[in-house]
C-alpha positions as CSV (number, residue, x, y, z in Angstrom):
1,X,66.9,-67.3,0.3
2,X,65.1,-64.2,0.6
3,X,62.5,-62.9,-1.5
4,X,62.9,-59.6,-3.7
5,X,59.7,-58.3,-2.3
6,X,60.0,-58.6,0.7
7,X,61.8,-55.5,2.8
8,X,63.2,-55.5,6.0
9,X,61.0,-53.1,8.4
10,X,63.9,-51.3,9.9
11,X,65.5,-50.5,6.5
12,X,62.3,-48.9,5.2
13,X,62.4,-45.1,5.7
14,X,59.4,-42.8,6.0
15,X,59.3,-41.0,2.5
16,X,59.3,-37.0,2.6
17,X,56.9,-35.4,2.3
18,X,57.1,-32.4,0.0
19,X,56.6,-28.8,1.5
20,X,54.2,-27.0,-0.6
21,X,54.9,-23.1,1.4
22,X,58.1,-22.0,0.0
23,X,60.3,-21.5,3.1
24,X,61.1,-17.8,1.5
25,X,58.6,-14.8,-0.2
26,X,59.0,-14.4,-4.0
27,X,60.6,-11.1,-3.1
28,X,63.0,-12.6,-0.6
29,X,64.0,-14.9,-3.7
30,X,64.6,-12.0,-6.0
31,X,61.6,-12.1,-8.1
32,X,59.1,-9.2,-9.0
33,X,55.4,-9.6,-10.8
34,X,53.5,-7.4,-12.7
35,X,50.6,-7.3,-15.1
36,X,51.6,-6.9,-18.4
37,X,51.0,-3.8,-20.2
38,X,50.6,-2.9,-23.9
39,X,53.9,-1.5,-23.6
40,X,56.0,-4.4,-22.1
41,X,54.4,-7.1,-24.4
42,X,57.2,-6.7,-27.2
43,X,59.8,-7.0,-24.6
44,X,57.7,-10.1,-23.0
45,X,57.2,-12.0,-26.2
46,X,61.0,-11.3,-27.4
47,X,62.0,-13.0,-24.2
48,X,59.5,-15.8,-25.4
49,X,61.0,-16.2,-28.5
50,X,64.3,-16.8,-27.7
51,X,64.4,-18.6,-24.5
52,X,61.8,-20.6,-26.6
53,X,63.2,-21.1,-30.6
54,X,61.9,-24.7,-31.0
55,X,58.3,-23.3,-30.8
56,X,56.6,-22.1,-33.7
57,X,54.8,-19.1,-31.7
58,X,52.2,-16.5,-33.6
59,X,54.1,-13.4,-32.4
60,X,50.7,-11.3,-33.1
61,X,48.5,-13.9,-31.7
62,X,50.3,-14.5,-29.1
63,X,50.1,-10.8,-28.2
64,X,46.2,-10.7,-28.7
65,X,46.0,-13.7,-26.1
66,X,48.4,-12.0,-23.8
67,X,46.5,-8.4,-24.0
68,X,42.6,-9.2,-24.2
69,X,40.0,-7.9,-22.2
70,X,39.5,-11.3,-20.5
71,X,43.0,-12.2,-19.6
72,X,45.6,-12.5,-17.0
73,X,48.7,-12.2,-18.0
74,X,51.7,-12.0,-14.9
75,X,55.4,-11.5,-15.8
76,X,58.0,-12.5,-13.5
77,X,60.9,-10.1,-13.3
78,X,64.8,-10.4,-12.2
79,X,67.2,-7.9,-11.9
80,X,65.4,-6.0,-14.3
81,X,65.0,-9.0,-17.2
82,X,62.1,-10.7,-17.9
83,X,62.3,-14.9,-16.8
84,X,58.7,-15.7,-16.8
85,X,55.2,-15.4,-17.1
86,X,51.4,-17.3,-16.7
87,X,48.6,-16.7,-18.7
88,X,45.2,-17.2,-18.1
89,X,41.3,-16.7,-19.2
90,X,38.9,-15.1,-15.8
91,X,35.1,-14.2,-17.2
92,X,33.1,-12.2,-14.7
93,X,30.2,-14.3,-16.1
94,X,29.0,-17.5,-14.2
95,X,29.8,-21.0,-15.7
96,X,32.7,-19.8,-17.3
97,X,35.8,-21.2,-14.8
98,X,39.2,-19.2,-15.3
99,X,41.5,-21.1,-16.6
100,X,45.4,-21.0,-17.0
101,X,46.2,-20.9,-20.6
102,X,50.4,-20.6,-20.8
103,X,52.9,-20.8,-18.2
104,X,56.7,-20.0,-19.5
105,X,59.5,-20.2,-17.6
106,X,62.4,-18.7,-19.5
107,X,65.5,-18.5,-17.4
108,X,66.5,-22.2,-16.2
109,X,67.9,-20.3,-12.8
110,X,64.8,-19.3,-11.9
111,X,62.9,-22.4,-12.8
112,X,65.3,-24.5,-10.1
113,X,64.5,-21.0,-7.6
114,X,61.0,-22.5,-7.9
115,X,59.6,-19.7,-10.1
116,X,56.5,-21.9,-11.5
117,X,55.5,-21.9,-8.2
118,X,55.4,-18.2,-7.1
119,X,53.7,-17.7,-10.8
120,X,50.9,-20.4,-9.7
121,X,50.3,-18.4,-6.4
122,X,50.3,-14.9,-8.1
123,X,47.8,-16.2,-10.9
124,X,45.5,-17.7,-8.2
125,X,45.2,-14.0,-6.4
126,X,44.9,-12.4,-9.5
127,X,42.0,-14.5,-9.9
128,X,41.0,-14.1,-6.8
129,X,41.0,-10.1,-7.0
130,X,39.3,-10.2,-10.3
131,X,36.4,-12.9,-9.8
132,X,36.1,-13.2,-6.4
133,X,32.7,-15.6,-7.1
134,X,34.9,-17.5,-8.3
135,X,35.6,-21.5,-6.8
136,X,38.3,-23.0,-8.8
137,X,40.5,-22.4,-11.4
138,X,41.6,-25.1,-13.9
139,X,44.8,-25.8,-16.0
140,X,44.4,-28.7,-18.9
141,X,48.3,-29.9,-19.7
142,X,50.0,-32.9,-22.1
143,X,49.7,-36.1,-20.0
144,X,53.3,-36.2,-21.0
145,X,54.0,-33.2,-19.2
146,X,54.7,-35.0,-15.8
147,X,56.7,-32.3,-14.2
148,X,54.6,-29.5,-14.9
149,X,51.5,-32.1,-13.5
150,X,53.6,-32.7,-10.7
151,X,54.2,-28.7,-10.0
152,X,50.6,-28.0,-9.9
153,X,49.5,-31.1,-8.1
154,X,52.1,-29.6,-5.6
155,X,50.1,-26.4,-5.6
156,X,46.6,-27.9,-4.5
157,X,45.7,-29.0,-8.5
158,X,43.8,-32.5,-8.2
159,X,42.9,-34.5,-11.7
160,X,39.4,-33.6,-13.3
161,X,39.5,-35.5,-16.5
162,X,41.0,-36.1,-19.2
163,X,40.8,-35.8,-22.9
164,X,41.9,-38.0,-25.7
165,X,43.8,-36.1,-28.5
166,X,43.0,-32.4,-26.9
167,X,46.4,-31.2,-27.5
168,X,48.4,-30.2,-30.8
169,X,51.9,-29.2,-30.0
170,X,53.4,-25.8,-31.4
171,X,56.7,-27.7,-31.6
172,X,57.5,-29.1,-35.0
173,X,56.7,-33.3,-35.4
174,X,55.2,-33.4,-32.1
175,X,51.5,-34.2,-33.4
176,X,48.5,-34.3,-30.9
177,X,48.8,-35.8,-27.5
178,X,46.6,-36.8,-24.7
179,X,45.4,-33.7,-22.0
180,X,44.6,-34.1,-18.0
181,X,42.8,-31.2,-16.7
182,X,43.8,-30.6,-13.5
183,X,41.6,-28.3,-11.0
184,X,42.4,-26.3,-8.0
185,X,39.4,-25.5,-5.5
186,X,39.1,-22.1,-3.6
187,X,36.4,-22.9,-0.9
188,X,35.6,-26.0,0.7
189,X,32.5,-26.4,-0.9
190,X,33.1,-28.5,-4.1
191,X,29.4,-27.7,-5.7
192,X,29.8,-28.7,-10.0
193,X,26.9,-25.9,-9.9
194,X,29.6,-23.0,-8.6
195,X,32.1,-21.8,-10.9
């Protein structure tokens, strides 16, 4: 009788490994990004709303955190419609790290076309452009968010910490939840005196 540990070595097969360069541009996918302007924010945050019903959102504070002075805020476009966007924090000051704040994906279509990706890439050159001091960027996310920790673990994010009851959901009955703040370097150099 065999044991159920125990594997035959030429049935195991080597697992694949995932390919973190997309095999096509953004633009050979379809997809467009621009910063959002003042003018494009109602149409941005209407597309929120109702690819996004279940979440109690703040429509005008959710445009103040999409608009300020100290924000990134990149919207995905296809065909002419709005399907995503990622929003972050970048302070030219040292000591302050940028941060991604939001990331909404709002057309399912694009989200399997791997559009969380391309908005991960585009955020980290924004940052770049804007705070080019800058080593890392971090994103804090639900531990029970596996896939989106998965999708930025994918894109060079490694765990920093974690932090117990850092999270109160916008969706109703959800209560607070557990965060893992995930960090992607820039330069080799991995100084905690560097921002």
């Amino acid at each position: 009788m065999s044991s159920l540990f125990r594997r035959r070595r030429e049935g195991v097969k080597q697992r694949r490994v995932p390919v973190l360069i997309p095999e096509k541009s953004a633009q050979e996918v379809g997809f467009s990004f621009e910063h959002l302007s003042e003018e494009a924010a109602d149409e941005c945050i209407d597309a929120m709303l109702k690819a996004m019903p279940q979440v109690r959102w703040n429509r005008e504070g959710l445009r103040r955190g999409l608009l300020s002075p100290n924000s990134i805020t990149l919207v995905a476009k296809s065909e002419g419609a709005v399907v995503g966007l990622i929003n972050g924090t970048v302070f030219r000051m040292p000591g302050s790290p940028p941060t991604i704040g939001m990331m909404a994906i709002l057309d399912q279509k694009s989200g399997e076309r791997g559009l969380g990706g391309y908005l991960i890439d585009e955020f980290i050159n924004a940052v770049q452009k804007k705070a080019p001091k800058a080593s890392f960027v971090d994103v804090s996310l639900p531990t029970s968010d596996t896939g989106s920790i998965a999708l930025y673990s994918l894109k060079g994010f490694v765990v920093e910490g974690f932090v117990k009851n850092g999270f109160r959901s916008s969706i109703a009955d959800q209560g607070t939840q557990d965060l893992v703040v995930l960090r992607r370097w820039f330069a080799e150099t991995r100084s905690s005196s560097v921002v």
